[in-house]
BALODO-548172 format. One record per residue: residue number from 1; residue in one letter; x, z, y of N, C-alpha, C in turn. Coordinates in steps of 0.05 Angstrom, whole numbers, plus 5000, padded with zeros to 4 digits. Layout:
! BALODO-548172
ATOM num residuo   nX   nZ   nY  caX  caZ  caY   cX   cZ   cY
ATOM NUM       A    X    Z    Y    X    Z    Y    X    Z    Y
...
//
This chain:
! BALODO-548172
ATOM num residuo   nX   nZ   nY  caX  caZ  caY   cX   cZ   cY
ATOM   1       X 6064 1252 4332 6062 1226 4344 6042 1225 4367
ATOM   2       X 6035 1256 4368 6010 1250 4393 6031 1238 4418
ATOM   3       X 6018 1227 4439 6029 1219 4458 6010 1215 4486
ATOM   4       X 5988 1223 4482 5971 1231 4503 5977 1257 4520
ATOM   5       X 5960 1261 4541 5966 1294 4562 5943 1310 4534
ATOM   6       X 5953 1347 4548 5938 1358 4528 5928 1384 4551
ATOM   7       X 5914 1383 4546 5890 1408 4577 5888 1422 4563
ATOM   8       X 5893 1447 4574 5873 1474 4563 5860 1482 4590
ATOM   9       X 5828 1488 4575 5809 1487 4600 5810 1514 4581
ATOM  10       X 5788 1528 4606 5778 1556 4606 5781 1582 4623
ATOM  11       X 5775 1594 4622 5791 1623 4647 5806 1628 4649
ATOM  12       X 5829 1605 4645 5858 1614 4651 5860 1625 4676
ATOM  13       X 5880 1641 4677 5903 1657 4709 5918 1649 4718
ATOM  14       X 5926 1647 4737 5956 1641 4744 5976 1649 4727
ATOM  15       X 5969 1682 4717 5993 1684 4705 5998 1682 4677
ATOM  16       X 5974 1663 4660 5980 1645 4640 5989 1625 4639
ATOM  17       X 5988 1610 4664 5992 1577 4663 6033 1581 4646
ATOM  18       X 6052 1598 4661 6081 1594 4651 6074 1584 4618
ATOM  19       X 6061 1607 4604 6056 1611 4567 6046 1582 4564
ATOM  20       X 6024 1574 4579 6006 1551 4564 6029 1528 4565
ATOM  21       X 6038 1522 4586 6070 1501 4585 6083 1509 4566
ATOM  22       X 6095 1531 4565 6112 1531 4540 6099 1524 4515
ATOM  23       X 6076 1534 4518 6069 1523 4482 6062 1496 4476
ATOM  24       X 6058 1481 4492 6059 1448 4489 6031 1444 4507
ATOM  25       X 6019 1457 4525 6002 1442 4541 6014 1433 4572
ATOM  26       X 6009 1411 4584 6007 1392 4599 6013 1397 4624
ATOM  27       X 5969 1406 4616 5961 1416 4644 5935 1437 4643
ATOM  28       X 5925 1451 4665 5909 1466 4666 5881 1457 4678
ATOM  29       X 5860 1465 4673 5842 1458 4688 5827 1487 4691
ATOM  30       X 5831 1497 4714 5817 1521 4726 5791 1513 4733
ATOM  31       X 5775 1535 4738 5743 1540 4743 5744 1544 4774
ATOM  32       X 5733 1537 4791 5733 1537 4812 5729 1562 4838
ATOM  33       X 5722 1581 4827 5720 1614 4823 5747 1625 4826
ATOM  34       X 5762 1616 4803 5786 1621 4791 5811 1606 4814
ATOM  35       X 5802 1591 4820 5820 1566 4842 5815 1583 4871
ATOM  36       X 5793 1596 4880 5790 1598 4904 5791 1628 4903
ATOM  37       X 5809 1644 4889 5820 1674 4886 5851 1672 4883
ATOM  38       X 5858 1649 4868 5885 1649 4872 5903 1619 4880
ATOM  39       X 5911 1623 4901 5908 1593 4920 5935 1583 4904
ATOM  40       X 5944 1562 4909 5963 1544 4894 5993 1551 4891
ATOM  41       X 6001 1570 4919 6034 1579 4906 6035 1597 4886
ATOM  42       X 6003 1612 4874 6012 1631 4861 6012 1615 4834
ATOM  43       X 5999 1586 4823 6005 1572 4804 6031 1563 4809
ATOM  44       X 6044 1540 4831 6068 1533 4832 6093 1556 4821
ATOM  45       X 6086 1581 4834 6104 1596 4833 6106 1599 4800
ATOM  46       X 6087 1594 4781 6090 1592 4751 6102 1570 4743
ATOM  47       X 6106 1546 4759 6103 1522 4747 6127 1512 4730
ATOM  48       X 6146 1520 4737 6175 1524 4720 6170 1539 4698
ATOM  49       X 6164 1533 4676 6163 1543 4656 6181 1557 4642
ATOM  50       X 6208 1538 4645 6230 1544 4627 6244 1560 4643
ATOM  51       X 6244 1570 4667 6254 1589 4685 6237 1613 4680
ATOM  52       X 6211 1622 4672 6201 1641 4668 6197 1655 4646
ATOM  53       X 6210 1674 4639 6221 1696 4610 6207 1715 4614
ATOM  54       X 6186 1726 4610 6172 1753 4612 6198 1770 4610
ATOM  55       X 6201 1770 4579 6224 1786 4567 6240 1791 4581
ATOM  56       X 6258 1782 4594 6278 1787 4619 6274 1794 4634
ATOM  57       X 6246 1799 4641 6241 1812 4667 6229 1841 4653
ATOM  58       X 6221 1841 4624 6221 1877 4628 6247 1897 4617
ATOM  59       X 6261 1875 4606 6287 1889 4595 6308 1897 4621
ATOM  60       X 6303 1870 4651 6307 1877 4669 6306 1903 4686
//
């Protein structure tokens, strides 16, 4: 019944953010360190969640 947003803060990567969507979080809140090493298409380029299959890309 939750119905609020749900953040996962911490040292996330870019190339966690796809996992953290799939598992039911929201949104991310990066460290600013973290933000100014990897600029924003390399998050967008995650942002589709349900388009990104690890698995298919090493069975690939």
């Amino acid at each position: 019944g939750f119905t609020g947003r749900l953040r996962a803060t911490g040292r996330l990567i870019a190339d966690q953010y796809a996992m953290a969507r799939r598992v039911g979080f929201d949104e991310v809140q990066i460290a600013p360190d973290i933000a100014a090493r990897q600029p924003a298409q390399q998050w967008l380029a995650r942002a589709d969640w349900k388009d990104w299959d690890h698995r298919a890309r090493l069975a690939g």
